[in-house]
Structure formats: C-alpha cells, structure tokens
ZADO-1210 file (C-alpha; in nm, 4 decimals, padded with zeros to 6 digits):
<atoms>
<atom x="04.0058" y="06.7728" z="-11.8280" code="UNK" pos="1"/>
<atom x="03.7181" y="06.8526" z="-11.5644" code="UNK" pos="2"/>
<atom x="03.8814" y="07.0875" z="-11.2696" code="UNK" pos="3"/>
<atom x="03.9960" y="06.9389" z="-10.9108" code="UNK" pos="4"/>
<atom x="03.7284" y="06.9699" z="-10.6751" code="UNK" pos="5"/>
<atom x="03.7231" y="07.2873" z="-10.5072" code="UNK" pos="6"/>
<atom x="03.7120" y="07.2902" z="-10.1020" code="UNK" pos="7"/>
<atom x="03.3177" y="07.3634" z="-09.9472" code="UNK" pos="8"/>
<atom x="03.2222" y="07.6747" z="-09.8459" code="UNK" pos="9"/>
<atom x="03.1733" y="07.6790" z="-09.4763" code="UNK" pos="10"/>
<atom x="03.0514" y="07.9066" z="-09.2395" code="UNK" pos="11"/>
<atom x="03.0913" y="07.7993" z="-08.8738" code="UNK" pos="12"/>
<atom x="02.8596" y="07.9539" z="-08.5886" code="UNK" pos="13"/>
<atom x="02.8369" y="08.2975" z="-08.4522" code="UNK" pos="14"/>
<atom x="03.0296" y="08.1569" z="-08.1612" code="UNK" pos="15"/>
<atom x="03.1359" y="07.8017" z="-07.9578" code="UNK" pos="16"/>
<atom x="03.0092" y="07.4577" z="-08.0828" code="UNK" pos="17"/>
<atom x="02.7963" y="07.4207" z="-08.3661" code="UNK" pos="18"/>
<atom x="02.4241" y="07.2809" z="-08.2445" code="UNK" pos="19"/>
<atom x="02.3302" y="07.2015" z="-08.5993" code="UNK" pos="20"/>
<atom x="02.4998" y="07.0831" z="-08.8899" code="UNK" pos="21"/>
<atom x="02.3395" y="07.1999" z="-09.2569" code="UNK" pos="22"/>
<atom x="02.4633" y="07.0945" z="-09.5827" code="UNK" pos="23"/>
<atom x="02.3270" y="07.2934" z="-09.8608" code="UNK" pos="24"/>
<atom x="02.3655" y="07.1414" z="-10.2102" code="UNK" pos="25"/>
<atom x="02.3198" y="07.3288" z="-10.5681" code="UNK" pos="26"/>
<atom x="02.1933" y="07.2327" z="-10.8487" code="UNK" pos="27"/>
<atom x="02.3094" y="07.0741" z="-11.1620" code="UNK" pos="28"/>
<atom x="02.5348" y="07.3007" z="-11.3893" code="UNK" pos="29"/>
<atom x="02.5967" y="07.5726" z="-11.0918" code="UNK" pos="30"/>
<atom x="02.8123" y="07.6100" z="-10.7738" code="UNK" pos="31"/>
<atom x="02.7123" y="07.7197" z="-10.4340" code="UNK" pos="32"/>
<atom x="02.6860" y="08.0773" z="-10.5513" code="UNK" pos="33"/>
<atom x="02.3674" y="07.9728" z="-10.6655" code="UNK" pos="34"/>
<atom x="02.2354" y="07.8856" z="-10.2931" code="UNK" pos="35"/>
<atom x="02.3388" y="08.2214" z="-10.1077" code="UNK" pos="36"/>
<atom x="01.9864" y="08.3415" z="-10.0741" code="UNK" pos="37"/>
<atom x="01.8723" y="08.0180" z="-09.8606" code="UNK" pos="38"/>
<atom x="02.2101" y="07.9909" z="-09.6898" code="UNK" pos="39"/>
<atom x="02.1380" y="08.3491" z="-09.5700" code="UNK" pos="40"/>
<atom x="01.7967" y="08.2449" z="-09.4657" code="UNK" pos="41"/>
<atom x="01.9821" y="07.9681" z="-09.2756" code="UNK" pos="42"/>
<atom x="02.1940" y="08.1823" z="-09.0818" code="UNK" pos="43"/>
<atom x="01.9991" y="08.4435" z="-08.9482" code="UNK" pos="44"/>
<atom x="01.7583" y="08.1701" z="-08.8305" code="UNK" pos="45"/>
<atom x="02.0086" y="07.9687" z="-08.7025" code="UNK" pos="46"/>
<atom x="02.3213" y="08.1193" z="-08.5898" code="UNK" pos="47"/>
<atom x="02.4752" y="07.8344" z="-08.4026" code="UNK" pos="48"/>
<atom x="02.4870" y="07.6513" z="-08.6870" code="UNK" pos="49"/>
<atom x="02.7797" y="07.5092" z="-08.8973" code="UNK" pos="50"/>
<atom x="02.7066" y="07.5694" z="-09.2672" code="UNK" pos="51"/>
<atom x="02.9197" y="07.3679" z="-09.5666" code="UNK" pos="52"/>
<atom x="02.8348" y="07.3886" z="-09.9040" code="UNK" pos="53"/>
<atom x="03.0058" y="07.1429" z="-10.1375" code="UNK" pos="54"/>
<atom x="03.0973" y="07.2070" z="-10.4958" code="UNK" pos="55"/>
<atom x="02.9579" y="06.8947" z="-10.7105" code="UNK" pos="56"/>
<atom x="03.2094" y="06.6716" z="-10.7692" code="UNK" pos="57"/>
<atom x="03.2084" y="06.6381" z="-11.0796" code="UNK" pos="58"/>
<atom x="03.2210" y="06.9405" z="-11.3861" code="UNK" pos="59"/>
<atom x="03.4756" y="07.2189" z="-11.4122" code="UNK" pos="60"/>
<atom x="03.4789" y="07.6120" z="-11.3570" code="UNK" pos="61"/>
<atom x="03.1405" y="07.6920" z="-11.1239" code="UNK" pos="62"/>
<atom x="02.9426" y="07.4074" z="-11.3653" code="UNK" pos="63"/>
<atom x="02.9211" y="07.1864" z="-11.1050" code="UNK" pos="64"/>
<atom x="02.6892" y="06.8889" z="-11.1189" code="UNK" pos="65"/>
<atom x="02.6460" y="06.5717" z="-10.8266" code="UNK" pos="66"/>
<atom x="02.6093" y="06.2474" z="-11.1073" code="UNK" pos="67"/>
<atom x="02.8535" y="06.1575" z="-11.3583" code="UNK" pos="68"/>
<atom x="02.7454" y="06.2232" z="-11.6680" code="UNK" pos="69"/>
<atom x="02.5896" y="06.5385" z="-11.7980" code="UNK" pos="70"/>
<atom x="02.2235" y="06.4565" z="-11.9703" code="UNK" pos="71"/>
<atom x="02.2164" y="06.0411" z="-11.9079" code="UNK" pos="72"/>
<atom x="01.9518" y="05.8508" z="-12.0316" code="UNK" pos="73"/>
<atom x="01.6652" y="05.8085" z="-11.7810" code="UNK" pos="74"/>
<atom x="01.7704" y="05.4372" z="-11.6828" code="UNK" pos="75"/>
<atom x="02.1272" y="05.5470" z="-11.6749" code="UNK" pos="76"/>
<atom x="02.0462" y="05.8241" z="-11.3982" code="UNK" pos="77"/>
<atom x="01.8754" y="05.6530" z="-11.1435" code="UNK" pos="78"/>
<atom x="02.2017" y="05.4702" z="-11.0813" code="UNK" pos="79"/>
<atom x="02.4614" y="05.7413" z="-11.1086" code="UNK" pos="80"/>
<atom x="02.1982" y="05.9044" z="-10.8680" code="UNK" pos="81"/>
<atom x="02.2000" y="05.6611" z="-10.6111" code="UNK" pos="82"/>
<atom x="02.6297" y="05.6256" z="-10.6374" code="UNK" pos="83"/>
<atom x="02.5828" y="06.0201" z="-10.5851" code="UNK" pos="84"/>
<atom x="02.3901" y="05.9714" z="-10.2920" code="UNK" pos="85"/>
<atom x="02.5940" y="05.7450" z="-10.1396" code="UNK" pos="86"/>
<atom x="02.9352" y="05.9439" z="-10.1760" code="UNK" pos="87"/>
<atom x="02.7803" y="06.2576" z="-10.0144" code="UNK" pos="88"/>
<atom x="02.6503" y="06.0345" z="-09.7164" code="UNK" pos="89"/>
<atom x="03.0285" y="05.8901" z="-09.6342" code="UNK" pos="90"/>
<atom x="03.1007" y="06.2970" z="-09.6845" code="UNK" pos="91"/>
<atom x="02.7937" y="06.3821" z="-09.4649" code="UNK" pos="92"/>
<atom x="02.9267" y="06.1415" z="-09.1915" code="UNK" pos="93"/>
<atom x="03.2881" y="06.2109" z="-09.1794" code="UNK" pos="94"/>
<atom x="03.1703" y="06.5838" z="-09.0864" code="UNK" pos="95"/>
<atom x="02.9804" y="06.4650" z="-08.8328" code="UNK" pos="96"/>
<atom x="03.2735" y="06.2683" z="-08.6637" code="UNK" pos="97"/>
<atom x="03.4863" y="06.5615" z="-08.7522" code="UNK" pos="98"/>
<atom x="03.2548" y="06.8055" z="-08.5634" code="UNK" pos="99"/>
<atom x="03.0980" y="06.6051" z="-08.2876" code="UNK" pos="100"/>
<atom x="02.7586" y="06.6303" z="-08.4219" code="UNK" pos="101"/>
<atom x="02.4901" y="06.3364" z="-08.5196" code="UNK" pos="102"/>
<atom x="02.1980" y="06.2814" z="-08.7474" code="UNK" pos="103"/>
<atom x="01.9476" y="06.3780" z="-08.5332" code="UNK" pos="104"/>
<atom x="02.1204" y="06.7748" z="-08.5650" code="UNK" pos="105"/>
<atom x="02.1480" y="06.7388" z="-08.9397" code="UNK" pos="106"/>
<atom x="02.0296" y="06.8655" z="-09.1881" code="UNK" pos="107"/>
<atom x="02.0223" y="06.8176" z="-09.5782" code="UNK" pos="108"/>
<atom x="01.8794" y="07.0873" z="-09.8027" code="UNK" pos="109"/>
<atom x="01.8916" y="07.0586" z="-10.1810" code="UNK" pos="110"/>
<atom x="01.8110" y="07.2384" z="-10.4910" code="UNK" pos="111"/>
<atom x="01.6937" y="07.1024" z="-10.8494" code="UNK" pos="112"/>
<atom x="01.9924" y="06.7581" z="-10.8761" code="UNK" pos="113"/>
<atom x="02.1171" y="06.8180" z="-10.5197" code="UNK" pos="114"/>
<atom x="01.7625" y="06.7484" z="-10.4166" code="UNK" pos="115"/>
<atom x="01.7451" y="06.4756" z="-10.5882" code="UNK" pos="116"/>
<atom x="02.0828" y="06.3485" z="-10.4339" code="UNK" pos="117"/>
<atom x="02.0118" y="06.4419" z="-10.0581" code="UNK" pos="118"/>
<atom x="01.6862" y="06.2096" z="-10.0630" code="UNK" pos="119"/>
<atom x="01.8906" y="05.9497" z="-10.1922" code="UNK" pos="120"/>
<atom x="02.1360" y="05.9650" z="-09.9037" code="UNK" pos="121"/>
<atom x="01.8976" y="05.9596" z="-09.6434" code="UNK" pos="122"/>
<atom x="01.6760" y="05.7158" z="-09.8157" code="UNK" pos="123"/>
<atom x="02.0280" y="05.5010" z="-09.8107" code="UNK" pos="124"/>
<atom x="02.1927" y="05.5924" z="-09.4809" code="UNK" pos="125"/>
<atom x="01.9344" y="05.5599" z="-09.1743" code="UNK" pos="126"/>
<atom x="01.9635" y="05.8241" z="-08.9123" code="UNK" pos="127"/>
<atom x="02.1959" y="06.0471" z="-09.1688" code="UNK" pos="128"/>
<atom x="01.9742" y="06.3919" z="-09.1375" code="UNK" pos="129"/>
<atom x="01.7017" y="06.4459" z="-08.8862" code="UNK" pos="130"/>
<atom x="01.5770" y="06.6669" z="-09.1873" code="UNK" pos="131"/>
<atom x="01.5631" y="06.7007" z="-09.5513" code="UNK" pos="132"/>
<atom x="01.4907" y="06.9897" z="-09.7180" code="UNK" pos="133"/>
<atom x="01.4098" y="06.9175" z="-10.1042" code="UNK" pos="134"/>
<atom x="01.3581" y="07.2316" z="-10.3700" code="UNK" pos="135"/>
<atom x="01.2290" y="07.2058" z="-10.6830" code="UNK" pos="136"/>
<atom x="01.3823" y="06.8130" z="-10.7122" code="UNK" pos="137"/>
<atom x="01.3373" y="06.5879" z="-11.0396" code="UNK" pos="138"/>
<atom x="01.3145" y="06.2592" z="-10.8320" code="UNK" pos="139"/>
<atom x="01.5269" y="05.9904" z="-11.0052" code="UNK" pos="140"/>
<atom x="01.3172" y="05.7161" z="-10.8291" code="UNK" pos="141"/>
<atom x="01.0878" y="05.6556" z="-10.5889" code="UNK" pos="142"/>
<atom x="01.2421" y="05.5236" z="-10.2765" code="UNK" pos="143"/>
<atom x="01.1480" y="05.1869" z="-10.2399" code="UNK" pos="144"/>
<atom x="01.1077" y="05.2719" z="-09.7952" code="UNK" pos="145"/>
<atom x="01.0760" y="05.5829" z="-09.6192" code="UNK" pos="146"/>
<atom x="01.3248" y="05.7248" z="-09.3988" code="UNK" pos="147"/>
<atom x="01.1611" y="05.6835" z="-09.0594" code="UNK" pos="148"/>
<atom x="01.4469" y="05.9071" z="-08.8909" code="UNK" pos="149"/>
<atom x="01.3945" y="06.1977" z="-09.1468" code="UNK" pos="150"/>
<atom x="01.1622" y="06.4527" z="-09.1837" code="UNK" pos="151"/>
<atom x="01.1416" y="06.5320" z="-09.5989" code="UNK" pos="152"/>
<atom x="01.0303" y="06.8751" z="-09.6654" code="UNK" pos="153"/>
<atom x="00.9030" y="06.8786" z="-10.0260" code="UNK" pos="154"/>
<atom x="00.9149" y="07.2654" z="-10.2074" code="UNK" pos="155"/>
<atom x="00.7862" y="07.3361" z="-10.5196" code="UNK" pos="156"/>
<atom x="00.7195" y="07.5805" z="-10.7794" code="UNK" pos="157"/>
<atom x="00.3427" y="07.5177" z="-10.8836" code="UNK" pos="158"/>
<atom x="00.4995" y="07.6480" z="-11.2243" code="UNK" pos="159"/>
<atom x="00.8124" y="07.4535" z="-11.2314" code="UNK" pos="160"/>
<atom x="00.8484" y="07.2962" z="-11.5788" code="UNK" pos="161"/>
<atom x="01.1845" y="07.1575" z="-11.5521" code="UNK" pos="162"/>
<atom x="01.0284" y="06.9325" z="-11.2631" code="UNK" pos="163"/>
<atom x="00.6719" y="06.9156" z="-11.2614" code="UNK" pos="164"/>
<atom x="00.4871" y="06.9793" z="-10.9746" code="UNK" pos="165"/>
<atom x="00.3498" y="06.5931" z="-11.0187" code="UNK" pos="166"/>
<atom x="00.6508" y="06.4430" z="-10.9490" code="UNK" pos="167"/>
<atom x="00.6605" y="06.6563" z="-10.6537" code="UNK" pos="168"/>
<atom x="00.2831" y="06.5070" z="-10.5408" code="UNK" pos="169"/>
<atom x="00.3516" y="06.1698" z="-10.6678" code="UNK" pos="170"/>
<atom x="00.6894" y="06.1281" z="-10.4402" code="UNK" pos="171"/>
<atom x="00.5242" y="06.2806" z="-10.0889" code="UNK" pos="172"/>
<atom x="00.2116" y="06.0930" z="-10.1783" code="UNK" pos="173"/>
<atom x="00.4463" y="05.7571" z="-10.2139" code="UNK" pos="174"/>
<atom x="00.6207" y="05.8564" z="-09.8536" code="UNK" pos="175"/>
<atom x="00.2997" y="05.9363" z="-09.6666" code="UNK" pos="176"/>
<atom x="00.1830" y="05.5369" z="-09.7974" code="UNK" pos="177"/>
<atom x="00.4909" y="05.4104" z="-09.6546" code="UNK" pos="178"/>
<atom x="00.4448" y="05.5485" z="-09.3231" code="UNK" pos="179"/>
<atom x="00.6944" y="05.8079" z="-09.3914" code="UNK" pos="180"/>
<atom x="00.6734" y="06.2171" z="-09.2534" code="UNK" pos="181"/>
<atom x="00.6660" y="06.4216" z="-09.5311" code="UNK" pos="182"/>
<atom x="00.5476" y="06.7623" z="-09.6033" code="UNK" pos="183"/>
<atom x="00.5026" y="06.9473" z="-09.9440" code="UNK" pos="184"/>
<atom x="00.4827" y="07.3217" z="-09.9991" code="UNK" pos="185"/>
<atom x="00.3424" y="07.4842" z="-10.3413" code="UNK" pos="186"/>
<atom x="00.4577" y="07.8297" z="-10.4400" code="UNK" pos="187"/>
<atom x="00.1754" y="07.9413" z="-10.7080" code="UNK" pos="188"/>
<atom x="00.3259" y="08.1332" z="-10.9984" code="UNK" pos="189"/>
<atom x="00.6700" y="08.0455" z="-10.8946" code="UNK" pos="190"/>
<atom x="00.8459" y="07.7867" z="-11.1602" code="UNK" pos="191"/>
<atom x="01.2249" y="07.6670" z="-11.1554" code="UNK" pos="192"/>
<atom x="01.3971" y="07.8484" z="-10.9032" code="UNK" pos="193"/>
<atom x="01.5058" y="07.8629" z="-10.5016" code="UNK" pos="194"/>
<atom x="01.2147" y="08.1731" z="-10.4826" code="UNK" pos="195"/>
<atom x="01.2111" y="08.4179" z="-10.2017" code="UNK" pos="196"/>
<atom x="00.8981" y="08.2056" z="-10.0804" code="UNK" pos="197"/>
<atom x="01.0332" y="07.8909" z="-10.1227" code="UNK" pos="198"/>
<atom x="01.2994" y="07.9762" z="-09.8588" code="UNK" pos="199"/>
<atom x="01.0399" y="08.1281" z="-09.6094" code="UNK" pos="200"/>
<atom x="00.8706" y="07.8586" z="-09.6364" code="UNK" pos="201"/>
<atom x="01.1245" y="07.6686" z="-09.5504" code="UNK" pos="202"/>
<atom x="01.2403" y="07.8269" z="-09.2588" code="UNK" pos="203"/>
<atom x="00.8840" y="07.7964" z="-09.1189" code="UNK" pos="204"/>
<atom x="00.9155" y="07.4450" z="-09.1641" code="UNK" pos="205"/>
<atom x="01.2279" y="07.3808" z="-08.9434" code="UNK" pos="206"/>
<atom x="01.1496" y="07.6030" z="-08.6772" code="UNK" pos="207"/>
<atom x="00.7909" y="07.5264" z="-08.6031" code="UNK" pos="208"/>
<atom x="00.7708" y="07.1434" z="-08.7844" code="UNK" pos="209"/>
<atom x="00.7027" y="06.8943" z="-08.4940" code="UNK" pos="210"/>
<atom x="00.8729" y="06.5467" z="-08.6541" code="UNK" pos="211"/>
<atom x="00.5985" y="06.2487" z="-08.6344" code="UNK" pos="212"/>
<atom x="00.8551" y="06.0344" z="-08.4892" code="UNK" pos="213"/>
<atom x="00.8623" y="06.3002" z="-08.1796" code="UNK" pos="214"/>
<atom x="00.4826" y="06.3283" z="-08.1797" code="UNK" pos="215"/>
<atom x="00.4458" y="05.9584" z="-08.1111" code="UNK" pos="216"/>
<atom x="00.6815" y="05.9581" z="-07.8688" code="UNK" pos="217"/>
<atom x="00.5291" y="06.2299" z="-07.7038" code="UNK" pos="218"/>
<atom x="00.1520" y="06.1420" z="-07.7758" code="UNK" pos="219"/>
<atom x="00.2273" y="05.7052" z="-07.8226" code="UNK" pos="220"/>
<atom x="00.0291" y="05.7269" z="-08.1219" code="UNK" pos="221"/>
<atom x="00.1143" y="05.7803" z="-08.4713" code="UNK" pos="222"/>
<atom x="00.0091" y="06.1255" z="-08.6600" code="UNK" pos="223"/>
<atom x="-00.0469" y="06.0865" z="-09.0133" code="UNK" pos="224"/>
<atom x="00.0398" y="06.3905" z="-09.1359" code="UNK" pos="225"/>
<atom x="00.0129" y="06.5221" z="-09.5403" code="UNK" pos="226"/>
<atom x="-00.0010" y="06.8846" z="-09.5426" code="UNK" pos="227"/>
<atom x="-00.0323" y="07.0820" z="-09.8887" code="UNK" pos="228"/>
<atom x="-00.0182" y="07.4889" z="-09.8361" code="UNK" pos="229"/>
<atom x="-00.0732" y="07.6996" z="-10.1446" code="UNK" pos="230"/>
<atom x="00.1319" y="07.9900" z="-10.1717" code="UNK" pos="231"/>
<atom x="00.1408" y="08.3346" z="-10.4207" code="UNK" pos="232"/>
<atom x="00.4521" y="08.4791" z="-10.5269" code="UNK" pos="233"/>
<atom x="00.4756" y="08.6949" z="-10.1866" code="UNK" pos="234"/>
<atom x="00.4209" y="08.4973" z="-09.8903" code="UNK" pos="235"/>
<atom x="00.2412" y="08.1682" z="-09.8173" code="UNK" pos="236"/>
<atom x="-00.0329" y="08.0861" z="-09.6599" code="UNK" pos="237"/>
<atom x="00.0305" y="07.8036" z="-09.4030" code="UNK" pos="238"/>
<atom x="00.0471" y="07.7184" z="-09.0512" code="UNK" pos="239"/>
<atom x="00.2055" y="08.0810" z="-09.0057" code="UNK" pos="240"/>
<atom x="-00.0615" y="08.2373" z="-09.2246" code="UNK" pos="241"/>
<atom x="-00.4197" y="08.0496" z="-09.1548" code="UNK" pos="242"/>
<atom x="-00.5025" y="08.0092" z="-09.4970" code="UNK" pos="243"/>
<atom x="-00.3222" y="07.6551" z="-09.5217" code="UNK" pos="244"/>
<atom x="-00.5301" y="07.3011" z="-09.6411" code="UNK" pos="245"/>
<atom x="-00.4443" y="07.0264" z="-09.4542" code="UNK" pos="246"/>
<atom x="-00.5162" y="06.6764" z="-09.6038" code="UNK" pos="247"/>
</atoms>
C-alpha cells in the first residue's frame, strides 16, 4: 500500500505577513529534499515570503511522484497530467484563501514532472500564479492557450537528455505564437538537474523580469518578448551579464 501523504514543508517569512506565496514542486520519484538548493535561493532573495513544498501525492517513502501511475503510456499521461494539474490548483487556491494572498503574489516553480504539472495548473486556472517557474520539464502537451496572467519562465539544461532541450524550444516557441510571455534560459553543459545556474538564473528572472502584461499597461502597447540566454556551467550570460541574445 502507497504511504499517507505526508504534510508540506513550509517555511513562513522572516517576520509579519507573507508578501509572496511560492510553491516549489519536485520531481517525479523524489520528495522536497530534492528542491532545498532553489528553496534556499528563494529565501535569501525573498524573505517575506511563505514557502510550501508539497510531497506528490501519490508514491510511498520520499518516492514521490504528481500523476498516477508510474511510467504511463504517452496518451495515458497527458490526462493523468492535466487531473494533476488541476488537484494542485484547488491546493494552490485554498492556500491563498488560507493566507490572504492572490495570484498576482504567486508563484509556481517546478522541477522535471512538477514542471510539467505547474504549467498545467496555470494553463487551467486563470490568474492562479503571477509566475511560473519551469526546470528541466518534459511537457505532456502543448497548451492549447497561453496564460495571459502568467509569466512562464522556461530553464533548461542544453544537455538534458531526459527532456530535450527541443521540447523546451518547441513549448516557449508555441506560447510566444499565442501571444503568451514566456522566457527560456539554456544552461550549456548542464543536463538533468536543478544546477547551481539554473537557480541563479532564476532568481534573476523574478527580481528584474518586467511581466508583458505590466509593460502594456505601462507603455499601452504590447512587447513581444522571446529571449534565449546561453549559459556555461558557472554563471550565465544574460540581462545581468551582457552577453545575452535576444530574439
């Protein structure tokens, strides 16, 4: 029999109300032990936020995984991926009732499956996460609209062979088409794995990031933004760096 569902991990803010609300998902076979390196990242950049990290429901010991069925049949994932994504958006919801906060001060960041799960939910739910933060992700579909309230944040391993860095391109290519504000970071050399870069990268992303959906509100214009940044194994090169291509 698979274990009972162990309670998130949380970490609340340094002190007072949360501002922001980040849910940080593992990936499939793992626990949130796996994520401690990017929820660290998390909370020295943001310290007023309130951090949970669920344990896939489904699995036993610190196997954890967010779909039903271990190793489905491509047809059969898709939708045990999109049942997945709609249980952790009722979850995602009820904590922002609980806590007072709204989508707009969410955030959903995902590794390997729980990538794959958070785009679902916010592809689903409009308005769940202001942002969407998507590592290494084998995409189970792709989403027939974009999420006009969410920002996707696409990070890869340009080495990644468990999800090819295609899919990766194919999926932010798809969501730029739709009129959709995405964003997709390449870690050269790095394959499989929430890398050291990976999580700068990241960071960079939510701190200095300026939504589309602001800029036209701000500039009454739409910005069309698809930026690619190649990275090596130490540090990217990016709007931070200078050495970033913008497409």
């Amino acid at each position: 029999m698979p274990d009972s569902r162990p309670e998130s991990l949380i970490i609340e803010p340094s002190a007072g109300a949360p501002a922001q609300l980040f849910v940080v998902l593992h990936g499939e076979s793992a626990a949130p032990d796996q994520v401690l390196g990017l929820v660290a990242a998390i909370r020295q950049a943001f310290p007023q936020a309130l951090i949970v990290q669920p344990y896939g429901p489904f699995g036993a010991g610190n196997q954890r995984r967010w779909i039903a069925l271990a190793n489905p049949e491509p047809e059969a994932y898709v939708g045990l991926v999109t049942e997945a994504g709609a249980a952790l958006a009722s979850e995602v919801r009820a904590l922002q009732r609980s806590r007072g906060l709204n989508g707009e001060q969410t955030a959903l960041v995902g590794f390997s499956e729980g990538a794959a799960v958070a785009l679902e939910a916010v592809c689903s739910d409009a308005g769940l996460a202001g942002r969407a933060l998507l590592f290494s992700t084998r995409f189970a579909t792709l989403p027939a609209s974009a999420p006009m309230l969410t920002t996707l944040h696409l990070l890869h391993g340009a080495a990644d062979r468990v999800a090819p860095l295609d899919q990766a391109r194919q999926v932010h290519g798809h969501l730029a088409g739709l009129g959709g504000d995405a964003t997709l970071d390449m870690a050269s050399g790095v394959g499989h794995a929430l890398h050291e870069a990976l999580i700068h990268q990241a960071i960079v992303r939510l701190q200095g990031y300026l939504p589309q959906r602001t800029w036209e509100a701000v500039m009454g214009a739409p910005d069309i933004r698809v930026d690619e940044y190649d990275a090596d194994d130490d540090a990217f090169d990016g709007p931070d760096g200078g050495g970033g291509t913008r497409h």
